[in-house]
C-alpha angles and dihedrals in degrees: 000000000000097000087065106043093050094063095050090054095050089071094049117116114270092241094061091048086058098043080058097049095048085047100039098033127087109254088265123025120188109196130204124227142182133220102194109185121188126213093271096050093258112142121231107240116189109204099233118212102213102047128100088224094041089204125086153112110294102256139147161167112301102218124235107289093009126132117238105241088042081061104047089048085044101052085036091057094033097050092043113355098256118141112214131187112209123233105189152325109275102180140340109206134183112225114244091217105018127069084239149109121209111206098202109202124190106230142168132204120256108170142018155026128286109256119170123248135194089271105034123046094172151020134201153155121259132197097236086229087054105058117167112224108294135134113308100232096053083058088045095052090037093055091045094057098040082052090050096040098039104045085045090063 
């Protein structure tokens, strides 16, 4: 049933996402995210079933009394089956227009096969030059931490 409502969602106008989200959502949120590099610098991208831009870096809600990195291994297995160990915090960051943080780990995958979920019906690698549509912070924050990671090598 899931499977079907997500989609549908997906088409609905921004504003309305966000009216949700101010109504649905606890009074503050923190959300957990995942910047998965392969070998060559290209970025992992899930395609989200619920988002208006389909494309984007795998990330979620942390539940009440969970750590942080259990949460970003937890919403990356649940949402695929990969398994991920993280390597570090790369940035916390308090939205501008949300009542939310976003803890970004850098993290790489360590077991498993791609399955697809409710929320995710596929998985790739991106040049980081070469983004599909998606949110533009998520580019923005992409692009930073390729730069960082890939002149210091």
């Amino acid at each position: 049933m899931m499977r079907k409502l997500l989609p549908i969602w997906g088409k609905f106008p921004l504003w309305m996402h966000m009216l949700a989200a101010r109504i649905l959502r606890p009074r503050f949120q923190v959300a957990v995210a995942a910047l998965i590099f392969d070998g060559r610098g290209q970025v992992l991208l899930f395609r989200h079933t619920y988002r208006k831009f389909e494309w984007g870096i795998p990330v979620g809600g942390l539940e009440f009394g969970e750590q942080p990195e259990e949460g970003v291994i937890r919403e990356v297995y649940e949402e695929s089956g990969l398994t991920i160990q993280v390597e570090r915090l790369l940035s916390a960051e308090s939205s501008r227009m949300f009542k939310h943080v976003t803890l970004v780990y850098l993290c790489r995958i360590v077991n498993g096969e791609f399955r697809e979920s409710d929320e995710v019906s596929d998985m790739a690698y991106f040049d980081v030059e070469d983004l599909p549509p998606m949110i533009f912070d998520e580019k923005g924050l992409i692009r930073s931490v390729h730069g960082a990671l890939w002149s210091a090598a």
